[in-house]
N, C-alpha and C positions, 0 to 999 in steps of 0.2 A: 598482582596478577588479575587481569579480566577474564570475567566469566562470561560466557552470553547464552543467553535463556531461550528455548524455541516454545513456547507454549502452543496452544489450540487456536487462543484468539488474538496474540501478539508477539514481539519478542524485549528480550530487555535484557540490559547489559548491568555489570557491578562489578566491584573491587572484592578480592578478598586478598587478607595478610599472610605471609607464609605461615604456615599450621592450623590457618582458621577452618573450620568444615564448612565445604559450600553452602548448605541451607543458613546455617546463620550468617553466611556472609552475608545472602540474599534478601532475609529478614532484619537483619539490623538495617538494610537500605530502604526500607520499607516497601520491600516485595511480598506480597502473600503470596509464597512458595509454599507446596501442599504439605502438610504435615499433620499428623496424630502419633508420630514417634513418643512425646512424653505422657502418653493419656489412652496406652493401650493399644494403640494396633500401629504397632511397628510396621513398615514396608510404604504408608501413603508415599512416603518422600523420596520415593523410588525416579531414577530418572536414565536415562542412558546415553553416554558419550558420542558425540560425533565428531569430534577434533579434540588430540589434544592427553593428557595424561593424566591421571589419580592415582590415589593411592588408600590405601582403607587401614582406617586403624582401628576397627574392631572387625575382624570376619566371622566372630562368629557371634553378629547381632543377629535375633531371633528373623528380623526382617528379611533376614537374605533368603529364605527358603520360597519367598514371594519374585526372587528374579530367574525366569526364564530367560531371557532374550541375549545374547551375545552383546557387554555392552554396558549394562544394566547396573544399576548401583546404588545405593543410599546415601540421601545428600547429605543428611545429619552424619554419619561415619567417615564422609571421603575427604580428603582435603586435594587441591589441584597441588601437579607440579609445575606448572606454569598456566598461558593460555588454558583457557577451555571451552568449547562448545556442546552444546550438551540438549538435548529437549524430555519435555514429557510432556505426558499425555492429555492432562489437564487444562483447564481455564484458570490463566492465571491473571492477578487483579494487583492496584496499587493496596495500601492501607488505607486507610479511614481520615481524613485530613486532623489530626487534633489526638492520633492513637499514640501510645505510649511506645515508641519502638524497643525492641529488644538489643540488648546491648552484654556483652559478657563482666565478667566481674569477678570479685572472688569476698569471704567474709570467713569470720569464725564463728564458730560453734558455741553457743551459750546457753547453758540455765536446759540442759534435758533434762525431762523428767517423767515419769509412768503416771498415763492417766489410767490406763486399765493395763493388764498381764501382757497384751500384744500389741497395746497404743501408746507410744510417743510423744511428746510435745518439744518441741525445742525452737530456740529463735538462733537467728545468724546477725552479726554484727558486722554492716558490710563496710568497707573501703574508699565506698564513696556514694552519695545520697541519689535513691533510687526514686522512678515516678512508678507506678502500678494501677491498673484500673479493678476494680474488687469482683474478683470473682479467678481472677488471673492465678497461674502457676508459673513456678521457677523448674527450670531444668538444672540441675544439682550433679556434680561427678565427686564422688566422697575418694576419699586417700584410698589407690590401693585396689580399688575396682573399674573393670575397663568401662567406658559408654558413663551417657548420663541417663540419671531421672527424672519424671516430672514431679512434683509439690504443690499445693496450692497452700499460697499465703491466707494463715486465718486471720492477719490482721487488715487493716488499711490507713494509709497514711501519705499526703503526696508529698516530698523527697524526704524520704524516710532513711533513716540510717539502720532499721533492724527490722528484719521479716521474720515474723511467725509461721513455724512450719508443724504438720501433723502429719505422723504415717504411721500406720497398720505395720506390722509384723508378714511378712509374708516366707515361709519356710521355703530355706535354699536360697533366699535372692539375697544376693550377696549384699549391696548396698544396706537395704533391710538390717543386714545381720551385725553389719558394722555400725549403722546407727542404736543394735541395741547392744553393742558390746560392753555397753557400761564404762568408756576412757576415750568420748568425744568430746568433754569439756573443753575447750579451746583449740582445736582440731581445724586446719584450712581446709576449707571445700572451693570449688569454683562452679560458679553460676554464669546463667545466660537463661535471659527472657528481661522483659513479662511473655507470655506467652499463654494463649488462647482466648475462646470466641463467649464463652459464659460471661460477659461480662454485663454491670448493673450500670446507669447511668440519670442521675433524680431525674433528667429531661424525659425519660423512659412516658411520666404520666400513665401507669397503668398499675393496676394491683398485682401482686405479687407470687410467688405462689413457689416455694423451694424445699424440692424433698433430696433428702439426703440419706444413704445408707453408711453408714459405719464413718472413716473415716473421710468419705465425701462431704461430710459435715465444715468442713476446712473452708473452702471454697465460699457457701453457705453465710460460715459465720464474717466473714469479708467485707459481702456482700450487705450483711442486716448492719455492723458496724455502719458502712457509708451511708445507707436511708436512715438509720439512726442518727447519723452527726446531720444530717440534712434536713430531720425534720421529716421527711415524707409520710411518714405514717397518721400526719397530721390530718391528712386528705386524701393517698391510699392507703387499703386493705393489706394483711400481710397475713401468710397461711405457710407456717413452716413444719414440715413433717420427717422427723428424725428416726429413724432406722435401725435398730440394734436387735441381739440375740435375748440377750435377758438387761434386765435392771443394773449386776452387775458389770455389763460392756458398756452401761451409758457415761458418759462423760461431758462439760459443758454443761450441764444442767443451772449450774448456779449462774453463768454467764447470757444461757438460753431465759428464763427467767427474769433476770436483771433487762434483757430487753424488750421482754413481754410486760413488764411492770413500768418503762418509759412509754408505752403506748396500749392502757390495756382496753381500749377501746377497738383496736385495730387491729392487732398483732397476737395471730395465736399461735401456738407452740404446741406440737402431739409430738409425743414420743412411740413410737409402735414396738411393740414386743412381739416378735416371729418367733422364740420356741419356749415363750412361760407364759400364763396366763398374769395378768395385773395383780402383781403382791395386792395384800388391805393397806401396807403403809409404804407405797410404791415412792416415794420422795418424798423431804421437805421443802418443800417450793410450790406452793400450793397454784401458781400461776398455768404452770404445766398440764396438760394432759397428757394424760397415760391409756392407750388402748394395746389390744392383742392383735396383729397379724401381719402381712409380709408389709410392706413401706408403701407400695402403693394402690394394696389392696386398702388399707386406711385410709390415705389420702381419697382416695373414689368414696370412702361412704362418707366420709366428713364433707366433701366439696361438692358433695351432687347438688346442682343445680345453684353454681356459685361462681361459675367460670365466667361471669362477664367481665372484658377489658382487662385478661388477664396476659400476663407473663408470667412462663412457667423456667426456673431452673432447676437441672440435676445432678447430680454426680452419684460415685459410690462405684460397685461393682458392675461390669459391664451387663449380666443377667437381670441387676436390680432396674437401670436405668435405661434399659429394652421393654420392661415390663410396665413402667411409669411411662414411656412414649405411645406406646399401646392404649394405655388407659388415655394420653391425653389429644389422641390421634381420634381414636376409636367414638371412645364416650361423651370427654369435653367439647369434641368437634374443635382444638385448635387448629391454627393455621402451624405448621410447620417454623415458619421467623419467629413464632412465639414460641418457640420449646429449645430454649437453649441449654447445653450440657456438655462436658468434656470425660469419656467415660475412661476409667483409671484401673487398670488392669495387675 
């Protein structure tokens, strides 16, 4: 079935398969079709029919309360039933010549395990060898719950047969509840991505700069993996600031650590504590620092006046990674192309 795209500043055409949802169709052709559906603000990928018929298989995605207009729809939930003509609002662009396209898939569930009381780790075993650029997430639909999710792979590997995934507990969300029901051991999920714009690349040439609250940390750790396997911290800086409630919520420290000790000239590691001051014996990994207060209230006293030829990533909680744009908008004076983030809701 053809889709045909009206954007702002062009138009563009694409296949999709019966059952596929138009945004990925549009995205595995390598369309940059608008999207923040798996990173928090459901509705970007809003669009509205002008020829032609769909059909929605989740209505009651959080995103719909964003369509006013007779018309109006979500490209990630609709699939066509035939032809389609369709526009929105936005400036729409190719991909990046050389970007990893997003492609669907499916894997199993392997090796979960609790890093803290409401954090997760597990990896998926997929079906067929994936490429990913680090810093990237998967969009994940677990058994049994409608819609998907976003994920960000902690690992990195190019055509990898297994991605590492991390997520926070979030109370009532279904997905959530299933990945901590304790009987996902070998469990099919289905995927689609890589997907999103955090990404790290050694040609980057610039120092580094990555705060992370809770389990944004995923994304983070990807990302220091691939300048690690590269070498980079040979000749840039790297300034990673890790975000938790107390000492007990921290997790990764032995791996955070492990890569402050391959670069310890370059590569520093704080962990911030927002609601306990610094135990006397706050870890053993003596590579680490340990300070008290919100993530990127930290990050601002440790980097004052440190900001040259930097690139800054974030993730975490959408209130954490508003507050760290702020500080590197405001104080650092970055440029806006250097503050890349995917914020996870």
């Amino acid at each position: 079935m053809k889709i045909q795209i009206n954007a702002r500043n062009r138009s563009y055409q694409f296949n999709v398969a019966q059952g596929q949802r138009i945004l990925y169709g549009g995205l595995a052709d390598g369309i940059h079709l608008p999207y923040e559906c798996g990173s928090g603000t459901c509705g970007t990928c809003k669009a509205r029919v002008t020829a032609g018929q769909i059909d929605d298989l989740w209505p009651e995605a959080p995103g719909r309360r964003y369509l006013k207009q007779p018309g109006e729809f979500l490209m990630c939930q609709c699939v066509a039933r035939g032809d389609v003509s369709l526009e929105v609002t936005n400036f729409v662009y190719t991909m990046d010549p050389g970007a990893c396209l997003p492609s669907a898939g499916s894997g199993v569930v392997r090796k979960p395990r609790l890093l803290t009381h409401d954090v997760i780790a597990f990896s998926v075993d997929l079906e067929s060898p994936c490429d990913f650029d680090a810093g990237q997430f998967m969009m994940m639909r677990v058994p049994g719950v409608a819609g998907y999710r976003g994920y960000s792979m902690v690992n990195f590997e190019r055509g990898t047969k297994r991605l590492d995934f991390l997520v926070k507990k979030k109370p009532g969300g279904e997905a959530s509840e299933w990945l901590f029901s304790g009987n996902i051991e070998g469990q099919s999920v289905d995927l689609f991505g890589p997907l999103g714009a955090a990404t790290f690349f050694p040609a980057l040439a610039k120092n580094l700069l990555l705060i992370a609250g809770g389990s944004g940390i995923a994304g983070m750790m990807s990302i220091l993996s691939r300048a690690c396997q590269e070498h980079y911290f040979d000749q840039y800086s790297g300034h990673v600031f890790f975000g938790v409630r107390t000492m007990k919520d921290a997790f990764f420290l032995e791996e955070l650590a492990g890569f402050q000790r391959e670069f310890p000239q370059k590569l520093a590691v704080t962990i911030a504590l927002s609601d306990e001051d610094v135990p006397v014996a706050a870890t053993d990994q003596p590579g680490l620092m340990i300070d008290r207060g919100f993530v990127h209230e930290v990050a601002a006293r440790h980097m004052k006046g440190k900001y040259q030829n930097m690139r800054a990533y974030l993730a975490g909680p959408p209130p954490a990674v508003d507050a760290a744009i702020r500080v590197l908008l405001l104080e650092a004076k970055l440029t806006a192309d250097n503050i890349r983030y995917d914020k996870f809701s």
